[in-house]
C-alpha positions as CSV (number, residue, x, y, z in Angstrom):
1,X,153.8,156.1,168.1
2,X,157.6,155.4,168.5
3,X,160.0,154.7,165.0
4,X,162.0,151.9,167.1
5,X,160.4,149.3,165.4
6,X,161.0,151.1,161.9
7,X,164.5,150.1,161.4
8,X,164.0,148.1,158.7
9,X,163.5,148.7,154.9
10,X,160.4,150.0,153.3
11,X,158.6,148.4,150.1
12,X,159.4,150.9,147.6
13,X,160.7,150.9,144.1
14,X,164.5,149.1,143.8
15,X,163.7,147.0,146.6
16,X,163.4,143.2,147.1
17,X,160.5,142.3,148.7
18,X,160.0,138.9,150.1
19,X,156.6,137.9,151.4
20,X,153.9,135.3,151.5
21,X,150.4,136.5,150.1
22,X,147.2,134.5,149.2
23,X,144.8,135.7,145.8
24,X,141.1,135.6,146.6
25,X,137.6,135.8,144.5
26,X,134.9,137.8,145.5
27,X,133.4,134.5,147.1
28,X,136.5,134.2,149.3
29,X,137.8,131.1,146.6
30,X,141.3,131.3,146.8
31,X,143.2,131.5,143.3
32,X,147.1,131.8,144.3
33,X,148.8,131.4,147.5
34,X,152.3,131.3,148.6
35,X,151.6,130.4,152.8
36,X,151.8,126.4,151.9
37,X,155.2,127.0,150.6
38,X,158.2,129.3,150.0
39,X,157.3,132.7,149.9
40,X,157.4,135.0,146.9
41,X,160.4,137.2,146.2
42,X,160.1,140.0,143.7
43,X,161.8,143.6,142.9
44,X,159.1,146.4,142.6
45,X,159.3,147.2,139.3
46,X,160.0,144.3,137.6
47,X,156.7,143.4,136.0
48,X,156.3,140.0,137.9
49,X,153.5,142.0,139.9
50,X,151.1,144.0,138.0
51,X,151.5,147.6,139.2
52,X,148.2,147.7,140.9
53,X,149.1,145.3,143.4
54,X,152.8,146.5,143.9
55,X,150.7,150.4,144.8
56,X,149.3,149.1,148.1
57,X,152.2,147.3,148.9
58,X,154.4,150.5,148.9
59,X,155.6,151.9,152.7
60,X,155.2,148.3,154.1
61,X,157.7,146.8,156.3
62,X,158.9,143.4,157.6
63,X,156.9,141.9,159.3
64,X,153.5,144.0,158.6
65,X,150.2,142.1,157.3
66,X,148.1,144.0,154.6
67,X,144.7,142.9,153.3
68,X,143.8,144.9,149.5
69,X,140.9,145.1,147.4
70,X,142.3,145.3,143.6
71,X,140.0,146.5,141.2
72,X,140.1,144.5,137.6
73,X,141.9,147.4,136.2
74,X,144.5,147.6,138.9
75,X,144.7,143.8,138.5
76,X,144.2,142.0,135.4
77,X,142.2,144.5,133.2
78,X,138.6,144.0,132.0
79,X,137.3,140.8,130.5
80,X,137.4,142.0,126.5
81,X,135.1,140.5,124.7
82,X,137.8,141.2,121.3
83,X,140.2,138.5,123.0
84,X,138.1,135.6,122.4
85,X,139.2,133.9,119.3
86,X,136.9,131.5,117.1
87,X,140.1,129.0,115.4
88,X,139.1,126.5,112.6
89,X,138.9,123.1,113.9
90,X,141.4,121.6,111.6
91,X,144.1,124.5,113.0
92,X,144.4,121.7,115.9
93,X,146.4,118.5,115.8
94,X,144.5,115.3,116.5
95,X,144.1,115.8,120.0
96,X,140.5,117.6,119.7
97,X,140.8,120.7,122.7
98,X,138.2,120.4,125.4
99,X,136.3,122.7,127.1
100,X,138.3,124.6,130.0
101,X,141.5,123.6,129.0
102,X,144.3,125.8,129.0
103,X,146.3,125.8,125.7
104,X,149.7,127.8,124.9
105,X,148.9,129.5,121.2
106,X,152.1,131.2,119.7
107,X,151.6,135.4,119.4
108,X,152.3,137.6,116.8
109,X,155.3,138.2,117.7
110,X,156.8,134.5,118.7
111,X,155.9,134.9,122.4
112,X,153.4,132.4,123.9
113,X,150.0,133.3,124.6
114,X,147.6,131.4,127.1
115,X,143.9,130.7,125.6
116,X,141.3,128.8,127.3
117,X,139.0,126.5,125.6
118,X,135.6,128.0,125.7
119,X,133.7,126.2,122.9
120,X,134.4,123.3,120.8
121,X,132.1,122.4,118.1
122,X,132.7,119.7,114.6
123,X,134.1,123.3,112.6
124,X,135.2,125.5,115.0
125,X,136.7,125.9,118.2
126,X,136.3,129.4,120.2
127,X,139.5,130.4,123.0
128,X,139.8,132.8,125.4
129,X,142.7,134.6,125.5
130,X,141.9,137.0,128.7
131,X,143.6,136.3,131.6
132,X,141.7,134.0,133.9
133,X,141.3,136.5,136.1
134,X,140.2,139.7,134.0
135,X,137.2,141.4,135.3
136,X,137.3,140.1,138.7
137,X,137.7,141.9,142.0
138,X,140.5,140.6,143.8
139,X,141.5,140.4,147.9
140,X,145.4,140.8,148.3
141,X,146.6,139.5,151.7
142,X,149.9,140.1,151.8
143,X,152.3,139.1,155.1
144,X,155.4,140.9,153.8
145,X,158.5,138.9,154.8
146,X,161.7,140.7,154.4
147,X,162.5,144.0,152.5
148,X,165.6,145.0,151.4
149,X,167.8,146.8,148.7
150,X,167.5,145.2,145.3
151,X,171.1,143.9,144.4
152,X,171.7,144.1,140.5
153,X,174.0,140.9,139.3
């Protein structure tokens, strides 16, 4: 095997990495995809990726295709049964919260946390706040774009 083709940049930490990838289920129900529009650019490193889906990225080139199982704790962590929140009914404003909504609930320390709506009752309302995708086994397909040096502004 020849290194002609290897004269681009490798995926590797302080690099910009363009590329298109699609998120998949365990059904093959995609969750995320970029291939219907732009792709995604990201440095590695910079949190936009969770660390277990930057790994299997790392030594890839332009122009290389990549297909990854990530396990729930490489991807969005366990499902934890602790982050599901039972809120008085009354906390909400008029507009009662139905089931499977997605609500923004401020944190602890001012930062906005996503809950989902899991049960809705005259006294109480019970949210989710684990990820959507927590405790699932995801397929990483990854076409990997460009890759080059990280430029700091």
């Amino acid at each position: 095997m020849s290194d002609q083709h290897a004269q681009g940049h490798r995926i590797d930490e302080g690099m910009e990495v363009t590329l298109h990838f699609s998120l998949k289920l365990e059904d093959g129900t995609e969750v995320d995809s970029t291939r219907d529009k732009a792709p995604a650019t990201f440095q590695v490193g910079d949190g936009n990726l969770p660390p277990g889906f930057e790994q299997p990225l790392k030594g890839m080139g332009p122009g290389e295709s990549g297909s990854f199982e990530i396990s729930p704790e490489h991807g969005f962590g366990q499902h934890n049964p602790q982050n599901i929140q039972v809120l008085k009914r009354e906390e909400f404003d008029s507009d009662a919260p139905e089931v499977g909504m997605v609500m923004s609930f401020a944190d602890a320390a001012g930062g906005e946390l996503p809950g989902v709506i899991k049960r809705v009752d005259d006294e109480r309302v019970e949210v989710d706040f684990n990820h959507p995708l927590a405790g699932r086994t995801l397929t990483f397909e990854v076409d990997v774009v460009d890759v080059k040096p990280a430029t700091t502004h």
